[in-house]
C-alpha positions in Angstrom: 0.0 0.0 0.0 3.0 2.4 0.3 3.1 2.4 -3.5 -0.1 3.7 -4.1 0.4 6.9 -2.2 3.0 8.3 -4.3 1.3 7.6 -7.5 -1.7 9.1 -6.4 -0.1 12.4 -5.4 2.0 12.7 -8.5 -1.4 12.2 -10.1 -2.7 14.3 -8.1 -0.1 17.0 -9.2 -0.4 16.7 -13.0 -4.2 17.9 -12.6 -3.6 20.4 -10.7 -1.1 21.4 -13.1 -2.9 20.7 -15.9 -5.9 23.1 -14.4 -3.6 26.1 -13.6 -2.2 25.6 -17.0 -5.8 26.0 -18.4 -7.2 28.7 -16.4 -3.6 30.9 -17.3 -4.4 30.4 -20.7 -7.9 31.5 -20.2 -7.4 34.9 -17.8 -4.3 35.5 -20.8 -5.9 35.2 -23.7 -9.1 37.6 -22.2 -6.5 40.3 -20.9 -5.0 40.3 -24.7 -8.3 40.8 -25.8 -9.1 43.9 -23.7 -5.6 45.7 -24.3 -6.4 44.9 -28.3 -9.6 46.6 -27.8 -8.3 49.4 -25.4 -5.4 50.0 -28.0 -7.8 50.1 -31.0 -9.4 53.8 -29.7 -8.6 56.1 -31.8 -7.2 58.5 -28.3 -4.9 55.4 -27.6 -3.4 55.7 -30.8 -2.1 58.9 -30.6 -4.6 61.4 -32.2 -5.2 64.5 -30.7 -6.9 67.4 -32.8 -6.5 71.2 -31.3 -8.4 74.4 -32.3 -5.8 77.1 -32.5 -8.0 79.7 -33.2 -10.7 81.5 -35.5 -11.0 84.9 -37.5 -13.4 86.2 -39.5 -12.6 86.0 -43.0 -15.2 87.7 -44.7 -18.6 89.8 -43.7 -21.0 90.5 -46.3 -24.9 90.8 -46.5 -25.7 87.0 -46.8 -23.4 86.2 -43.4 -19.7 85.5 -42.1 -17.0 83.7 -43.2 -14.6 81.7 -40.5 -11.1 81.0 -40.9 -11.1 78.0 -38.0 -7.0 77.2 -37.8 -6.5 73.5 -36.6 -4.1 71.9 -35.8 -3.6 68.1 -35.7 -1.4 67.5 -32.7 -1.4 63.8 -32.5 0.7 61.4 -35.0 -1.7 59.7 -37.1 -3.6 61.6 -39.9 -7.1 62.6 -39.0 -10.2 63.0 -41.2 -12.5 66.0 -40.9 -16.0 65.3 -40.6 -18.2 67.9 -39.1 -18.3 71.6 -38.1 -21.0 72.3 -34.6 -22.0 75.5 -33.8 -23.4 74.8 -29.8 -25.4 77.9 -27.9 -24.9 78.1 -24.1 -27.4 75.1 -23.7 -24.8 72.6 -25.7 -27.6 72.4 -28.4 -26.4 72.7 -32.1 -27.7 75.7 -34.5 -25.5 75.0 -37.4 -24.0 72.4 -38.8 -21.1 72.1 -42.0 -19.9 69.1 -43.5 -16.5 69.7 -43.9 -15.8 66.8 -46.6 -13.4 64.5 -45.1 -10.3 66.3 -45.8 -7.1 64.6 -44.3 -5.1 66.7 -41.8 -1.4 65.3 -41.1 -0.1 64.3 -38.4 1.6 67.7 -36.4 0.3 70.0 -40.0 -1.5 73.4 -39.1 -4.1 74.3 -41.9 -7.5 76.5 -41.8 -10.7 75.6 -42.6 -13.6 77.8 -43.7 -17.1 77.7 -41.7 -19.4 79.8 -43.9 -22.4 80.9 -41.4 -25.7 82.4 -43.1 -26.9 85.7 -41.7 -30.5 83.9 -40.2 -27.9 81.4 -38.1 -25.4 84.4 -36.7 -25.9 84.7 -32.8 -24.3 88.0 -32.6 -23.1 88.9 -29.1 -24.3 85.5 -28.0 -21.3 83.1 -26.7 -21.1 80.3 -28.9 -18.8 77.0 -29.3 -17.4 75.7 -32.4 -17.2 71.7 -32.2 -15.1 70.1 -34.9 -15.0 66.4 -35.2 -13.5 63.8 -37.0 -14.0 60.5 -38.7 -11.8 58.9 -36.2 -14.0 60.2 -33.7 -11.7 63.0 -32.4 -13.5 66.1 -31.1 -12.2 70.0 -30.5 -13.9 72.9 -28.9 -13.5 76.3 -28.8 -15.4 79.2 -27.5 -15.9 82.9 -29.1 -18.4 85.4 -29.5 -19.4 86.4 -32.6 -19.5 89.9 -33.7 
């Protein structure tokens, strides 16, 4: 009977082995997936997008035209997407598609936010939102007048 104890613990070892082995694999492969998923954002990849500033370009009679400088501070290339214009309340007034053009990675360039006269909040402090494809937004308060 003395034999029997030794086999049975070596057995006894290989399962638990065998068990830990498994459940490593398992908690492994699930943390690989979350860092995959984490990295896969487009902020943990490096994008960052930064209004430097805004001008008015042109007045006439049907509104104002908006030179909106940006600059892409991040190292991947962004997409434009949309132009917001937000009143106090967060709520949008005006909207501009601004066609997907690419921005480079640490480039500076202006874009141009036409806004009709019956949109205008004169006096009233607005916020331009611009956002991208990749899902990137930038804010950036004035007051038009």
């Amino acid at each position: 009977m003395s034999g029997v104890s030794p086999i049975v613990s070596a057995l006894l070892l290989v399962v638990i082995s065998v068990v830990a082995s498994v459940l490593i694999y398992f908690w492994v492969t699930s943390f690989q997936g979350q860092v995959t998923q984490q990295a896969g954002t487009p902020k943990a990849l490096g994008a960052c997008l930064k209004i430097e500033g805004l001008e008015v370009a042109l007045r006439d009679t049907g509104g104002v035209a908006y030179k909106i400088w940006l600059k892409n501070c991040g190292s991947q290339t962004l997409h434009l997407d949309y132009v917001y214009l937000l009143d106090l309340s967060g709520n949008v007034y005006h909207s501009y598609l601004a066609g997907g053009w690419s921005l480079s990675p640490q480039d500076t360039q202006y874009l141009w936010l036409w806004v009709p006269i019956d949109k205008l909040r004169i006096g009233e402090r607005t916020t331009v939102k611009v956002v991208t494809a990749e899902g990137i937004e930038a804010y950036y308060v004035f007051t038009p007048t």
